[in-house]
C-alpha positions in Angstrom: 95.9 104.4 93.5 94.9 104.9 97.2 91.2 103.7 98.1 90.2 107.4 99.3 91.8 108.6 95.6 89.3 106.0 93.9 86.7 106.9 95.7 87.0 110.5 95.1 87.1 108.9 91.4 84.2 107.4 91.5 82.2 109.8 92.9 83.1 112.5 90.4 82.7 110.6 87.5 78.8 109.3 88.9 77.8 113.3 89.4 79.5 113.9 85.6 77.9 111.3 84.3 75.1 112.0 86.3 74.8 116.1 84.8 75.7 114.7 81.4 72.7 112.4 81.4 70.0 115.7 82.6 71.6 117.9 80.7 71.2 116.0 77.7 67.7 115.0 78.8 67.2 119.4 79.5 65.7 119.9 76.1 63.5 117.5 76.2 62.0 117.9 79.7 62.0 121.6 78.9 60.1 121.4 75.7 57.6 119.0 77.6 56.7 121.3 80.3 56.5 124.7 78.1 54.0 122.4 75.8 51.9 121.2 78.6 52.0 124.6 80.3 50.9 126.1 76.8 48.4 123.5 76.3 46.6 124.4 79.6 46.9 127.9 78.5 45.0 127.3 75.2 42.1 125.7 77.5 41.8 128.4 79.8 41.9 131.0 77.1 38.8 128.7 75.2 37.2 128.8 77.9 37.3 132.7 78.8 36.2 132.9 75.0 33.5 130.5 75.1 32.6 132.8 78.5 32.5 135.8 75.9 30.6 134.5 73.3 27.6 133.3 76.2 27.9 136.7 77.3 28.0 139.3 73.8 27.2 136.8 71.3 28.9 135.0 68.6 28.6 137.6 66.3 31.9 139.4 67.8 33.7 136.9 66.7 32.5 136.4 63.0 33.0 138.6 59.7 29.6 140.6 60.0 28.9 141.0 56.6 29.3 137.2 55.4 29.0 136.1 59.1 31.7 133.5 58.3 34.9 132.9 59.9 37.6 135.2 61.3 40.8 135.6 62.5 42.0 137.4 65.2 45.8 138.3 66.0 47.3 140.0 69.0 49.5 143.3 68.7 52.6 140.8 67.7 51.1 137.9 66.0 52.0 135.6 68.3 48.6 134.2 69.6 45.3 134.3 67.2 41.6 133.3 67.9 39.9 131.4 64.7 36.5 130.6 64.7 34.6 129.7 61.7 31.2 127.8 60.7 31.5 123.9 60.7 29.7 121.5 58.2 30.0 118.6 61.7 30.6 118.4 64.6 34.9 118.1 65.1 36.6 116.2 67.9 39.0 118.3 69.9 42.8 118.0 68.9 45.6 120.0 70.4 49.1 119.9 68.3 52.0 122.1 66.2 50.3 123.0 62.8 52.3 125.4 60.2 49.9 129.0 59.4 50.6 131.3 56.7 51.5 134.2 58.3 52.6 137.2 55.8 53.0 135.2 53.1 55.5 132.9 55.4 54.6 129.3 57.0 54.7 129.7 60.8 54.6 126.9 63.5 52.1 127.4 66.0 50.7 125.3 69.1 47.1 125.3 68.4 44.1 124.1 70.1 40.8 123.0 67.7 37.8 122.9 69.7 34.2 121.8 68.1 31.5 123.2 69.3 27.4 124.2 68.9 25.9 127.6 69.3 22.5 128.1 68.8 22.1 124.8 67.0 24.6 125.2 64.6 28.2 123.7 64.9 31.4 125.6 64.8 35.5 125.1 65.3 37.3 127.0 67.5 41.2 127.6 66.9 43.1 129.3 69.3 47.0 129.1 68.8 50.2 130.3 69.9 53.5 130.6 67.7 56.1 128.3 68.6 58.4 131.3 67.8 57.5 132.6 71.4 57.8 129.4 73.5 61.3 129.5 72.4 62.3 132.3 75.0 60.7 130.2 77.7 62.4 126.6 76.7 65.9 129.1 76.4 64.4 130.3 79.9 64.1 127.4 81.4 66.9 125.5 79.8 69.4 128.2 81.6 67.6 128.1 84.9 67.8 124.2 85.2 71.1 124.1 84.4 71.7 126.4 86.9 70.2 124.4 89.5 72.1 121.4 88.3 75.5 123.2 88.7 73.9 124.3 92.2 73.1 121.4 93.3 75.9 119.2 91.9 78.6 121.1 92.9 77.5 121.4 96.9 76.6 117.6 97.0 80.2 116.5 95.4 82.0 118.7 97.9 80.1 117.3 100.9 80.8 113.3 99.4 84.4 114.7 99.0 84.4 115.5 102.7 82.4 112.8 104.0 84.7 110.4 102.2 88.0 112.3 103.9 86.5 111.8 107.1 84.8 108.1 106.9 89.1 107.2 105.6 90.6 109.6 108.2 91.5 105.9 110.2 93.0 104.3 107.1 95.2 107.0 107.6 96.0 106.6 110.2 96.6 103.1 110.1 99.1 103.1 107.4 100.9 105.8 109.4 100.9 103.2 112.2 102.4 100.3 110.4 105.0 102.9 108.8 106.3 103.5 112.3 106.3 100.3 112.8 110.8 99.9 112.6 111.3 96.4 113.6 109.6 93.2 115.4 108.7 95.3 118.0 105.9 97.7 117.8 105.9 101.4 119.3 103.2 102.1 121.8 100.5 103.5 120.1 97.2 105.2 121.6 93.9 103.8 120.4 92.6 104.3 117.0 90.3 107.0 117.3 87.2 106.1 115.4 83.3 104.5 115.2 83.6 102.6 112.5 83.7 99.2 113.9 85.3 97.6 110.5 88.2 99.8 111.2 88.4 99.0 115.3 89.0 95.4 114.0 91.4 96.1 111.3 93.5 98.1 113.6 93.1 95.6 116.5 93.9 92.3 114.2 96.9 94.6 113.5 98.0 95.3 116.6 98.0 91.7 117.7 99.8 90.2 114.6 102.5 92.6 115.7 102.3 91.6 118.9 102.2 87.9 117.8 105.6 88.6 115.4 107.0 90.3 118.6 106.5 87.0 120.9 108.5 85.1 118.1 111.3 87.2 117.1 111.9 87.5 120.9 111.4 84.1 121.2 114.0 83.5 118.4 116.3 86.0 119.8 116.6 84.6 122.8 117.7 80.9 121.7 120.5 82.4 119.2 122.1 84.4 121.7 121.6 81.3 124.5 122.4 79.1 121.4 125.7 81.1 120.5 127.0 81.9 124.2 126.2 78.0 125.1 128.2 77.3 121.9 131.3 79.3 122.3 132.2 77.5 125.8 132.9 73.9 124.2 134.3 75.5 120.9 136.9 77.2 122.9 137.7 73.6 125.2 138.0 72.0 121.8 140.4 74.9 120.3 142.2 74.2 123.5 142.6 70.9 123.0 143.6 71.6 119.2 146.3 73.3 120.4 147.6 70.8 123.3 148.2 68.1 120.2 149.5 70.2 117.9 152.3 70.9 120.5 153.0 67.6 120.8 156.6 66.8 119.4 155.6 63.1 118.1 152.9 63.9 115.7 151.9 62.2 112.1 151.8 65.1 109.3 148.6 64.0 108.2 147.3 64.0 111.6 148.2 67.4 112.0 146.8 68.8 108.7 143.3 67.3 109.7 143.7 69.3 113.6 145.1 72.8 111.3 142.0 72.2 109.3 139.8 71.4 112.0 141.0 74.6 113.8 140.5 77.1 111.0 136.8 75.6 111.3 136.2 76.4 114.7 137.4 79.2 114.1 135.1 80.5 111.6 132.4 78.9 113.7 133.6 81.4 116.9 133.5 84.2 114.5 130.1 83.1 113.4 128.7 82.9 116.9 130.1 86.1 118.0 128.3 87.9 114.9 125.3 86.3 116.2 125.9 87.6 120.0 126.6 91.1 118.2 123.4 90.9 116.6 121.4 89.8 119.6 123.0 92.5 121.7 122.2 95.3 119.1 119.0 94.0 118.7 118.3 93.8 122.6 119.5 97.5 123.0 122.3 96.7 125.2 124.8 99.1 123.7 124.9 102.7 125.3 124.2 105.5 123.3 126.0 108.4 123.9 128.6 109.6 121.8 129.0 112.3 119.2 130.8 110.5 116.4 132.5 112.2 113.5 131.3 110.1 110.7 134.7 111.5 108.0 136.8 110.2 110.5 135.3 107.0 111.1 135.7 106.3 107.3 138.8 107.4 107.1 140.0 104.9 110.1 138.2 102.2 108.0 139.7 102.9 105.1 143.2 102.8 106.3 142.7 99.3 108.2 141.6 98.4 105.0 144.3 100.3 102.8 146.3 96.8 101.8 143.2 95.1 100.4 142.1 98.5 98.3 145.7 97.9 96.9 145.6 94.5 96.5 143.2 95.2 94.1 144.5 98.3 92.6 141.1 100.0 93.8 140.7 103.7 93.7 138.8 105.7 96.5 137.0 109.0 95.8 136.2 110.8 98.4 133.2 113.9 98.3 131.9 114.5 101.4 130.2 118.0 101.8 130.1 119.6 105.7 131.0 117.6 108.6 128.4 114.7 109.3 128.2 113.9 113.0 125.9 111.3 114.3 124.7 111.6 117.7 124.3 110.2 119.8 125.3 107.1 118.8 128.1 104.1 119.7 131.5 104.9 118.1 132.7 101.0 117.7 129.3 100.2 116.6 129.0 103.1 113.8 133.0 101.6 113.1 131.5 97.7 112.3 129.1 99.4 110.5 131.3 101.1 107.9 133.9 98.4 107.8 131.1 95.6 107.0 130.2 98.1 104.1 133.5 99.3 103.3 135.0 95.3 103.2 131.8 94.5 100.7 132.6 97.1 98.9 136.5 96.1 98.4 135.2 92.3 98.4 132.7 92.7 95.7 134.6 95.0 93.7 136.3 94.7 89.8 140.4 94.8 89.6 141.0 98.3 89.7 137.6 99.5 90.2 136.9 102.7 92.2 135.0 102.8 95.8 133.0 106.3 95.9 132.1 108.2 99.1 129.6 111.1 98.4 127.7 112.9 101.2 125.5 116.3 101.2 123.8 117.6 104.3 119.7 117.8 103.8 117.7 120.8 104.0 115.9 119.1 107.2 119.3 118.7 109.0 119.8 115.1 108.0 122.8 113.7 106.1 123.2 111.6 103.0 126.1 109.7 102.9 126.5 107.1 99.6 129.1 104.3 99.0 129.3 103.1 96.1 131.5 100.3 94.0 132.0 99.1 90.4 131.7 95.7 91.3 129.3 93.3 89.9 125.8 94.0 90.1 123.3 92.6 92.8 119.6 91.0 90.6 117.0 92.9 91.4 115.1 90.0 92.6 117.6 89.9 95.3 117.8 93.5 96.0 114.9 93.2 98.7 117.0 90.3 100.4 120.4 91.1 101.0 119.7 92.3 105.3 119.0 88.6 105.9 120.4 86.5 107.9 122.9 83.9 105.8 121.7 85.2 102.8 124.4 85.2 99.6 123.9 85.9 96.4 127.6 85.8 95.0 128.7 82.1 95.0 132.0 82.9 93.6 132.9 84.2 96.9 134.3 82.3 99.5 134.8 83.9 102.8 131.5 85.1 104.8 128.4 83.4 105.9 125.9 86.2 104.6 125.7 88.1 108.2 127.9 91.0 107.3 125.0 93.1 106.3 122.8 92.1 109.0 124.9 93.2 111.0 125.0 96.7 109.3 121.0 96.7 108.9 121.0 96.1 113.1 123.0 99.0 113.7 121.7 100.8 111.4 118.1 100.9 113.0 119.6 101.2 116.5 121.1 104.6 115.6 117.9 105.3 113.8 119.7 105.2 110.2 117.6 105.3 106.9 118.8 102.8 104.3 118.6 102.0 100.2 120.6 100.2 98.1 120.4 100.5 94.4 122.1 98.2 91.9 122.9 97.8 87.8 125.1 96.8 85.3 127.9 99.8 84.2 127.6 101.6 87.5 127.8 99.0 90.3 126.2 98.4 94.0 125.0 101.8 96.3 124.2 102.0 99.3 122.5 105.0 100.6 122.1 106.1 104.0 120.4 108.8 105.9 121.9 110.2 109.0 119.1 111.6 111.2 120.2 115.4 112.4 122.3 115.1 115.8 120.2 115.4 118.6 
């Protein structure tokens, strides 16, 4: 999972968890307020009837003919005013105490105030049903989650976006080391940000691939010097090879060792001149500029190779869709390329095993082409491996020093040429490859 992907994660769950945590806390905080709110009611209303009583009397407020106490209800019963004689003096209380109310027990929120007039103590009740503060705790229940969702849903978006924008330069980082092709680096304009954590990723990056740069030049440079220097003394001692093998008085065994000796420099010469190949690929010192029919390049390839396909009684199946041209490109180049292949694929393959050449044209002008043989399968382990140098996996075979595919993976990035490989047991070795459109 990307880091702007958890991030996003993590800030979603922290505002659900967040609205789970208040909305499960609503009721309570809800209730709390509508009480206290109530409870200052209930003073403010004893007080207004305390203000009444000073100014009319008590008797209002009493049964006149036993002068003891009375209730009073509003129109709905949902608030009453008690006040009755007192043997004491009562301390105040304020809580939720059930009343019969006709013939039923109802909760109410009721305030009991003692007090004196005219010398003589009395309690004061005045109450409120519980019944009504339910509308307001519904009330206010709806409007805080309301403002929840409000203010949730506004603050997540703007974390959403700030988080887009404070990762923008990851972005655009990983977009720089994915067009990064080889050792050597495309020119790239300066990372365009103010986070300074992100000016020093980018510039540690930009110098490692400047250090890998210095020393795959550097190692370029002494295997072509290596191989050209190489070639001249090889080709005095082939010479030389050849000078005593002419000679008329020479011991058999003598010249077995100078036949053996030869086919040794001569693997050594081819060895040195797929080395030069590579360095020149590498260095860009092929032109460019040739429309190259790929069919017809296989077909040549296939028919320099038709006695080793029947050698091994191979079969080749042929399904190429449309005409793939590649362009521009090197015609003896894009040839080495599908003969290295091709030969792999007639090396590596079963006794009368099959060679497959598929291709389809893509919907962005590109072109798939797929060879495939039923040979044996490549490890997986090894799977990430096989483009380098002197690298083989099948010690069964003799020929080849492991730079056939190098070879192939050079040429392949010079002409800009995608490439996969996929290998397992029952179906064989693929290689897939992705034509860029011609330009």
């Amino acid at each position: 999972m990307k880091l702007q992907q958890k991030l996003i994660l993590l800030s979603v769950l922290s505002k659900a968890l967040m609205a789970a945590v208040l909305l499960l806390a609503l009721p309570w905080v809800a209730q709390g307020l509508v009480l206290r709110h109530t409870d200052a009611a209930l003073r403010a209303e004893l007080r207004q009837v305390q203000r009444r009583i000073g100014q009319v009397g008590i008797e209002e407020f009493l049964d006149r003919p036993s002068r003891q106490g009375r209730t009073h209800y509003d129109l709905l019963q949902d608030e009453f005013i008690a006040l009755q004689p007192s043997a004491a003096l009562v301390a105040d209380t304020i809580g939720t105490f059930p009343r019969r109310q006709q013939g039923q027990l109802v909760d109410f929120r009721v305030l009991r105030h003692g007090g004196f007039y005219q010398g003589r103590p009395y309690i004061y009740e005045i109450g409120k049903s519980i019944a009504s503060l339910e509308e307001v705790y519904e009330l206010l229940r709806t409007l805080a989650a309301y403002v929840l969702a409000f203010a949730v849903l506004p603050t997540l978006l703007f974390e959403l976006g700030v988080i887009r924008h404070l990762l923008r330069p990851v972005d655009y980082i990983v977009e720089r080391l994915r067009a990064v092709r080889g050792p050597v680096p495309p020119a790239l304009p300066p990372l365009r940000t103010t986070t300074s954590d992100f000016q020093y990723l980018d510039a540690s990056i930009q110098q490692m691939l400047l250090k890998i740069q210095s020393v795959f030049e550097q190692e370029r440079q002494f295997i072509a010097n290596a191989s050209h220097e190489l070639l001249t003394p090889i080709s005095v001692l082939q010479n030389r090879f050849e000078n005593m093998l002419r000679a008329e008085i020479l011991p058999e065994e003598a010249e077995a060792q100078l036949v053996a000796s030869q086919k040794t420099l001569h693997r050594l010469t081819a060895t040195l001149r797929t080395l030069l190949l590579i360095s020149r690929v590498e260095n860009h010192q092929f032109a460019l500029a040739e429309r190259v029919p790929v069919a017809e390049v296989l077909a040549e390839v296939v028919e320099e190779l038709e006695d080793r396909i029947g050698e091994m009684l191979l079969r080749v199946e042929w399904q190429l869709a449309g005409e793939p041209v590649l362009a521009p490109a090197n015609r003896p180049l894009v040839f080495t390329l599908f003969s290295n292949l091709l030969s792999n694929a007639v090396k590596y393959n079963e006794l009368g095993g099959l060679i497959a050449l598929h291709g389809q044209p893509l919907p962005d002008g590109a072109y798939e082409l797929r060879i495939r043989n039923t040979g044996k399968p490549i490890a997986p382990e090894h799977l990430a491996h096989v483009f380098e140098r002197f690298r083989r996996f099948d010690t069964d075979a003799a020929e080849g020093y492991g730079l056939g595919l190098t070879v192939v993976h050079s040429i392949a990035q010079l002409h800009g040429i995608g490439f996969g490989i996929s290998s397992e047991a029952g179906r064989g070795t693929e290689f897939s490859l992705r034509l860029p459109a011609p330009a």
